[in-house]
C-alpha positions as CSV (number, residue, x, y, z in Angstrom):
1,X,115.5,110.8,114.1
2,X,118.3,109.9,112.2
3,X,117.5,108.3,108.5
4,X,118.7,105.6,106.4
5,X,122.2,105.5,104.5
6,X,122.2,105.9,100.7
7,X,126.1,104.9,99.7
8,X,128.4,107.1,100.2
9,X,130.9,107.9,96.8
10,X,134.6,109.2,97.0
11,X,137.2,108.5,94.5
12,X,140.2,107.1,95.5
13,X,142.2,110.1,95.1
14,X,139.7,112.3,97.8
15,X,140.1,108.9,100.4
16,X,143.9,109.7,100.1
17,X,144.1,113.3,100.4
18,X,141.9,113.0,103.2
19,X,143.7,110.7,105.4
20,X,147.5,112.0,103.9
21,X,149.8,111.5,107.1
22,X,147.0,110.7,109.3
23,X,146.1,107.5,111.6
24,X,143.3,105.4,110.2
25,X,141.6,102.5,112.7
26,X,139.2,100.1,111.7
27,X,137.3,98.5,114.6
28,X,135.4,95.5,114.4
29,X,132.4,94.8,116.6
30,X,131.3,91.2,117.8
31,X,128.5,91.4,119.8
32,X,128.0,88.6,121.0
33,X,128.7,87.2,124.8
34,X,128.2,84.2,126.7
35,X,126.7,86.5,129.5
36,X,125.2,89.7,130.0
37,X,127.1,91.5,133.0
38,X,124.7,93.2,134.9
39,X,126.6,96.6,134.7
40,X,127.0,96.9,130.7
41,X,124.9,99.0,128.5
42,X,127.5,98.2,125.4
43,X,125.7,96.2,122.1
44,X,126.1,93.0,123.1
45,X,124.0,90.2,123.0
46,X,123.8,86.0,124.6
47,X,122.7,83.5,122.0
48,X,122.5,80.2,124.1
49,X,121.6,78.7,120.9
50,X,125.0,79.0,119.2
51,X,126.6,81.5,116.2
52,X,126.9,81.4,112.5
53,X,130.7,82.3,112.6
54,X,130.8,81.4,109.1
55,X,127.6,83.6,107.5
56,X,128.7,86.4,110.5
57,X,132.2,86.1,108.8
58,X,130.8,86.6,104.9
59,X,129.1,89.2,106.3
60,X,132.0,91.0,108.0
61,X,134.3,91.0,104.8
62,X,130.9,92.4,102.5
63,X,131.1,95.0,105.1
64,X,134.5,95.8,105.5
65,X,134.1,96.0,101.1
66,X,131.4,98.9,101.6
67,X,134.0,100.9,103.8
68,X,136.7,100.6,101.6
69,X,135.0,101.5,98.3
70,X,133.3,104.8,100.8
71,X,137.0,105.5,101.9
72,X,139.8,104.0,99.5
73,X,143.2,104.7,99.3
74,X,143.7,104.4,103.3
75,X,147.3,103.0,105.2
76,X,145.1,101.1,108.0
77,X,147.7,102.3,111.5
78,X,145.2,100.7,114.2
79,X,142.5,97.3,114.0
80,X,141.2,96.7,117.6
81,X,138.1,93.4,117.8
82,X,136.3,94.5,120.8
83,X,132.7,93.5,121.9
84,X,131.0,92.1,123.1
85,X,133.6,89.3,123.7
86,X,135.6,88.9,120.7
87,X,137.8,85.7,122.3
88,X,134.2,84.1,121.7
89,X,135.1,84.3,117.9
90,X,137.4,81.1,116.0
91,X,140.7,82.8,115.4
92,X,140.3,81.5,111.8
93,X,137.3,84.3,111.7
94,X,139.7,87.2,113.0
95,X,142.4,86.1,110.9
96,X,140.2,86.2,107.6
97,X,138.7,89.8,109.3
98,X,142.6,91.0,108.9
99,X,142.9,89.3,105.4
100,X,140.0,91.6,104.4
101,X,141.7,94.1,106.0
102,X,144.9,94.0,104.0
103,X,142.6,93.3,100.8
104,X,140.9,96.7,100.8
105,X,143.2,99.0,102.2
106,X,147.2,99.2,102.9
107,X,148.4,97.6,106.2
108,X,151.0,98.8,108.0
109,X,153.6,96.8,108.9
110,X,153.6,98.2,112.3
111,X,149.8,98.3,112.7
112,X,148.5,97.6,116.1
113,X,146.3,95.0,116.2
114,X,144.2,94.6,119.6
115,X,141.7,92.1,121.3
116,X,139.8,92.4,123.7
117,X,139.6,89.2,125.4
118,X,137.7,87.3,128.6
119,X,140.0,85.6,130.7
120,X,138.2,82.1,131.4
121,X,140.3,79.1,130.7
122,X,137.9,78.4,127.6
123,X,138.6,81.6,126.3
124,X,142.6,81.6,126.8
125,X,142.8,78.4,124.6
126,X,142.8,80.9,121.7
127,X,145.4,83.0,122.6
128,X,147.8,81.2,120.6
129,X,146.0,81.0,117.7
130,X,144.7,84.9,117.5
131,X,148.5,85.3,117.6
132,X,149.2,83.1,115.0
133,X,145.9,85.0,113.0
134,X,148.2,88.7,113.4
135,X,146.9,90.1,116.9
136,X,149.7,91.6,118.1
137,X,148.2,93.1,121.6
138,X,145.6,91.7,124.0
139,X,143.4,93.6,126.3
140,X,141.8,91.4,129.3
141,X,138.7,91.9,130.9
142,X,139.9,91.2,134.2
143,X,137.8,93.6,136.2
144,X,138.4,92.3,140.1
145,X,141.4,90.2,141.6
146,X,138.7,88.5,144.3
147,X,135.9,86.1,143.4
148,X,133.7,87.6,145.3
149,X,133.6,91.1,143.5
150,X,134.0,89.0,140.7
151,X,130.8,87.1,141.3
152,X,129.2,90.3,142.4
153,X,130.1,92.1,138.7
154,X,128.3,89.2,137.1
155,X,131.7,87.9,135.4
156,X,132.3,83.7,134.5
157,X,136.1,83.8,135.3
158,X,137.7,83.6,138.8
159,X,140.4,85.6,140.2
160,X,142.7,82.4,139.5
161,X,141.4,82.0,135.9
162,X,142.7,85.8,135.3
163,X,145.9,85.1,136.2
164,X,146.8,82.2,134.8
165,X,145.2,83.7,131.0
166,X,147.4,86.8,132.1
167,X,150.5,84.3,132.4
168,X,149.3,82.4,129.0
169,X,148.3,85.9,127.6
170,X,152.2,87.3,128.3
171,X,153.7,83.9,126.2
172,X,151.7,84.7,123.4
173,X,151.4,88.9,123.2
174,X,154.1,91.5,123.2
175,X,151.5,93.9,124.3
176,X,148.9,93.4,127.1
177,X,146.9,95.6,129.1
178,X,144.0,95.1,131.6
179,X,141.1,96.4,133.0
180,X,139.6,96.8,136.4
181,X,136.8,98.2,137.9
182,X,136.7,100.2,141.3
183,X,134.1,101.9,143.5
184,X,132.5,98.9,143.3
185,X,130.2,98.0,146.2
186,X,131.5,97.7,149.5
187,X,135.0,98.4,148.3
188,X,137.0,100.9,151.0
189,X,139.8,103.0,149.5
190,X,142.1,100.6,151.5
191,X,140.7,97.9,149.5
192,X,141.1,99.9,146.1
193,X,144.8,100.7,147.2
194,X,146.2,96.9,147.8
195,X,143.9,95.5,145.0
196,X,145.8,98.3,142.7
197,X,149.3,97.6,144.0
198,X,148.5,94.3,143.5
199,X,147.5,94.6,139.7
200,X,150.6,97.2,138.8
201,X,152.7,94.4,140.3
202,X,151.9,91.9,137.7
203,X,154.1,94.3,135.2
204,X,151.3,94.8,132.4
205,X,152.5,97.9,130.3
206,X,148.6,99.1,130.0
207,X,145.8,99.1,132.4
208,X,142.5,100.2,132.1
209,X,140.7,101.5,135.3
210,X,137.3,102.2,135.1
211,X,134.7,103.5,138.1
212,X,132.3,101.7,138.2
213,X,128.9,103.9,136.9
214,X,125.4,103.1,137.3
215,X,124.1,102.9,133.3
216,X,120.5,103.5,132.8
217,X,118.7,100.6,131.7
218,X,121.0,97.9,133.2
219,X,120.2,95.8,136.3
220,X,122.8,97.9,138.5
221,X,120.7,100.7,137.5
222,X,117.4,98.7,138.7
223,X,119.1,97.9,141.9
224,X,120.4,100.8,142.7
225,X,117.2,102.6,142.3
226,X,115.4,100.6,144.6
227,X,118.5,101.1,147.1
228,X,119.8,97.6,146.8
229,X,123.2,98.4,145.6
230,X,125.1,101.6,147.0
231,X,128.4,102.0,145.6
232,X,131.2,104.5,146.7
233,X,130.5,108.3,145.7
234,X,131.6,111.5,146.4
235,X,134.7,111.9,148.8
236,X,135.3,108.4,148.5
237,X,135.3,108.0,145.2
238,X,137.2,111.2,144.4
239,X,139.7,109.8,146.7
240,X,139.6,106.2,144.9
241,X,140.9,108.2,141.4
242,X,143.6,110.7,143.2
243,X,145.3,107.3,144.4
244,X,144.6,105.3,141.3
245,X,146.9,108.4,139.8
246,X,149.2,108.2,142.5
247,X,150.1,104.9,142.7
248,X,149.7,104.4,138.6
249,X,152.6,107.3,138.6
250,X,154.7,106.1,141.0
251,X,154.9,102.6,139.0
252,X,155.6,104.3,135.7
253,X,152.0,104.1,134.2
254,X,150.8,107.5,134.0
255,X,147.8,108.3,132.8
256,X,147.8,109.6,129.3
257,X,143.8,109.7,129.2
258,X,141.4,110.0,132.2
259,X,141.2,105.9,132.7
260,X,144.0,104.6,131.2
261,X,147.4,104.0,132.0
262,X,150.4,103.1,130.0
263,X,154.5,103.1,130.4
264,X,155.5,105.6,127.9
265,X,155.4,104.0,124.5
266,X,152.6,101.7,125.1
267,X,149.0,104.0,124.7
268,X,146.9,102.5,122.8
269,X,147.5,103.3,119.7
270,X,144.1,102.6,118.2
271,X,142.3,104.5,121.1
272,X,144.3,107.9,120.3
273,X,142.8,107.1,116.7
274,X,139.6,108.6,118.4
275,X,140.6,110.7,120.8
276,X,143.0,112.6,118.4
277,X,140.2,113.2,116.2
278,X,141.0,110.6,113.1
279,X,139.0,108.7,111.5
280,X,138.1,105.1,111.3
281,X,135.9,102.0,110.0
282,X,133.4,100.4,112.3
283,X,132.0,97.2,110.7
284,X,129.7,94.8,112.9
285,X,126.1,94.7,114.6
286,X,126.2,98.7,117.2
287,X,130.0,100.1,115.2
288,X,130.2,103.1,114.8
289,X,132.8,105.7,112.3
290,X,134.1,108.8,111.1
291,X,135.0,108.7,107.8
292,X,136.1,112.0,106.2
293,X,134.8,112.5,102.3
294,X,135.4,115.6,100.2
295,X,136.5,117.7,103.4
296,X,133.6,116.6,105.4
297,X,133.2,114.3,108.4
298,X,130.9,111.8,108.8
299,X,129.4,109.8,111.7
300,X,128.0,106.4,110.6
301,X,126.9,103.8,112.8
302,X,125.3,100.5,112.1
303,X,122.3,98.5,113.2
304,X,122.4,97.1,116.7
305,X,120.4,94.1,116.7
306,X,123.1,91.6,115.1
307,X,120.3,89.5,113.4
308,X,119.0,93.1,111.7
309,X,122.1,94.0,110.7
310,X,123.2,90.4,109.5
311,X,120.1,90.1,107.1
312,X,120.8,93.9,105.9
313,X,124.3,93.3,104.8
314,X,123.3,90.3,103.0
315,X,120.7,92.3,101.1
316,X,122.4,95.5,100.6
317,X,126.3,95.2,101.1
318,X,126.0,96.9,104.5
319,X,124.6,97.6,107.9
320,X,124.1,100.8,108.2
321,X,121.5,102.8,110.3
322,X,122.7,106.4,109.8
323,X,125.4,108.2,107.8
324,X,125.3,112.2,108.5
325,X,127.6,115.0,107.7
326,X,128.9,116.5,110.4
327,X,128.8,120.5,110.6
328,X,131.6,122.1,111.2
329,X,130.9,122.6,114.8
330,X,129.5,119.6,115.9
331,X,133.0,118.0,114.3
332,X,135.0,120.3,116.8
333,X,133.0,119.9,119.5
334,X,133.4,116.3,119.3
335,X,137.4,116.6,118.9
336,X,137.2,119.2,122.4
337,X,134.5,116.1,124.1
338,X,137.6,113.6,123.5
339,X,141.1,115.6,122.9
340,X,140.6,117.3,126.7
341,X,140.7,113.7,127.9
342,X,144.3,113.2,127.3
343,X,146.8,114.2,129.2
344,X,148.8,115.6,126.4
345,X,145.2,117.9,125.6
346,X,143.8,119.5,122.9
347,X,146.0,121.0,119.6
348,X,144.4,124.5,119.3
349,X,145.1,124.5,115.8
350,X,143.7,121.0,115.1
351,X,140.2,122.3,116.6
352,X,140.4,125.6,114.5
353,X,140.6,123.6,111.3
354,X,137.9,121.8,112.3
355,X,135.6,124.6,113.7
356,X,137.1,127.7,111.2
357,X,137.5,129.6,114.2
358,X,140.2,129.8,117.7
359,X,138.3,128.8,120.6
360,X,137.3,132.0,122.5
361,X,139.6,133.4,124.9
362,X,137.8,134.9,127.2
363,X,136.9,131.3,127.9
364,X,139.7,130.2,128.2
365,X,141.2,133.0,130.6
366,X,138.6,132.1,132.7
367,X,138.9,128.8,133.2
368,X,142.9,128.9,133.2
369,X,142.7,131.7,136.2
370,X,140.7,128.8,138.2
371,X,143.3,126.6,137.8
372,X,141.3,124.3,135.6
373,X,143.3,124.8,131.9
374,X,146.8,124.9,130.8
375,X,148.0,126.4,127.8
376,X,150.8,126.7,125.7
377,X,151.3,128.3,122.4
378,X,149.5,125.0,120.7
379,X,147.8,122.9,123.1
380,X,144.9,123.3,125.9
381,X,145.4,120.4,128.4
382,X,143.0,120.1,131.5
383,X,145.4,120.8,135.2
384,X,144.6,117.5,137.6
385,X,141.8,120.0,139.2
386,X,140.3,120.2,135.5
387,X,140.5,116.5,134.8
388,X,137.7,116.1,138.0
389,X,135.3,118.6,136.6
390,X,136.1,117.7,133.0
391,X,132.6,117.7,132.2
392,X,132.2,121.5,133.0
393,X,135.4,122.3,131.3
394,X,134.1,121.2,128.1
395,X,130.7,122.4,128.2
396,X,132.2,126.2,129.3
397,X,134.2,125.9,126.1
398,X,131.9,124.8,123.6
399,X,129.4,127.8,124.6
């Protein structure tokens, strides 16, 4: 069971030496949503009886204070609002979240600045003004271009509401991406195929293209238990993500990570921030971090419940549930879990600065003479082949 916080210390001189030339992120978690989709086991949470934006604010900047005094001395490359739905929060609450921000720790002037957002008309009314707050890139939760599927997936928005916040959302945003969800009951690969086309044709320089997985705990999960929802598997699926890759390619969106997409240039920066292995803030009710401290890497993570971590914060300057060290192995086997899901792979010397040792290669013989890995003299990237067994990959590795 993981135990209670006490503060972490670190001069301001260790907070710099630690993230010299490296990314830094700093995501912030609302968790609040007008619905609960029936297929989302993230920390989010419907409060029909409204929001204390301004006490949720106070508590966000205390917050953001903790992180900045445990790890000062940090250029801030990457802030991404996700949720949750953050287009529930007033832009004047994400715009004094980035004055914090700038406070405590350098900016930089290119810094990516995302949000995810909802696209009901309600919702969209914002756009403008989480521009004018410093969000420089919004991410859509578009997730179906029918009503039906979108009825089905528990979302508020119709397939016209999507595009018309994806028209507002391209007026306001030099950056936009979008996600959708296949495999989704009923859905034929033909259907996948022209609902994809579709979507690449609306000229978004990111997508996000999840299958859709049956989380335990959530009322997908119940149904499809009781066989009451049967969603594509196996062939069909398999065949779902070779043409999701073959069509994203063929439009100039290759995947640079196992769901998303991007024209060359536009990956999301603050996702890489975790996938490269960097570290980063998480302040709000269910964040999580990885803040390095005297050559050490830590995994924090904060309490889900927003009212518990609300009332925490106010008594103690934070919300933390847990602040570990990580060992030397567990912080390598965590760079592997994400670095093999970029297409660009793993740098084999980044992992043996975190684990003090090479990855073992015998291991990696192995798997290469399958035609699973790919080397070169500094990185291990997973072949196509690899990518659909990744799981295995990884596991055969860290042994």
């Amino acid at each position: 069971m993981l135990k209670p916080t006490t503060k972490p210390q670190a001069d301001a001189a260790r907070g710099e030496n630690a993230s010299r030339g490296e990314p830094f992120g700093v995501y912030v978690h609302w968790p609040f949503c007008a619905a609960k989709c029936p297929y989302c086991d993230f920390n989010s949470h419907v409060r029909h009886g409204g929001i204390d934006q301004d006490r949720f604010l106070a508590a966000y900047v205390q917050e953001l204070a903790y992180f900045a005094e445990a790890a000062p001395g940090r250029t801030v490359t990457s802030v991404f609002f996700g949720g949750g739905t953050p287009s529930l929060m007033a832009p004047r609450v994400t715009s004094a979240i980035l004055d914090a921000i700038a406070k405590h720790w350098t900016l930089d002037e290119d810094a990516e600045i995302t949000l995810e957002a909802n696209p009901t008309s309600v919702e969209a009314e914002n756009f403008r003004g989480y521009a004018a707050a410093g969000v420089n890139r919004l991410s859509l939760g578009v997730q179906a271009l029918d009503d039906d599927s979108l009825k089905a997936l528990g979302r508020m928005h119709t397939a016209e509401e999507a595009l018309a916040a994806f028209a507002l959302a391209r007026e306001c945003f030099d950056r936009i991406s979008f996600d959708l969800i296949y495999a989704r009951e009923g859905q034929s690969l033909d259907a996948w195929r022209d609902e994809l086309t579709r979507a690449l044709s609306f000229a978004a320089d990111h997508l996000s293209l999840y299958q859709l997985t049956i989380e335990e705990g959530t009322p997908f999960a119940a149904l499809h238990e009781r066989c009451r929802l049967r969603v594509p598997e196996g062939e069909t699926a398999r065949a779902m993500y070779l043409a999701t890759q073959e069509l994203c390619e063929a439009a100039g969106l290759p995947a640079y990570e196992i769901s998303n997409h991007a024209a060359p240039g536009a990956e999301s920066r603050h996702n890489l921030v975790y996938w490269r292995g960097h570290d980063y803030a998480g302040i709000g009710a269910g964040a999580h971090a990885r803040v390095t401290l005297d050559g050490t890497k830590r995994a924090l993570s904060t309490l889900r419940l927003p009212e518990d971590w609300l009332a925490q914060v106010e008594a103690r300057g934070h919300g933390l549930l847990s602040d570990e060290p990580l060992s030397s192995r567990e912080t390598a086997e965590e760079y592997l879990l994400m670095a093999l899901r970029l297409a660009e792979g793993m740098d084999l010397s980044r992992f043996q600065s975190f684990a003090g040792e090479p990855l073992k290669e015998t291991r990696i013989d192995a798997l290469a003479a399958e035609g699973l890995l790919a080397r070169n003299k500094t990185r291990l990237v997973a072949t196509p082949a690899g990518r659909l067994v990744l799981e295995r990959l990884i596991l055969e590795l860290a042994a």
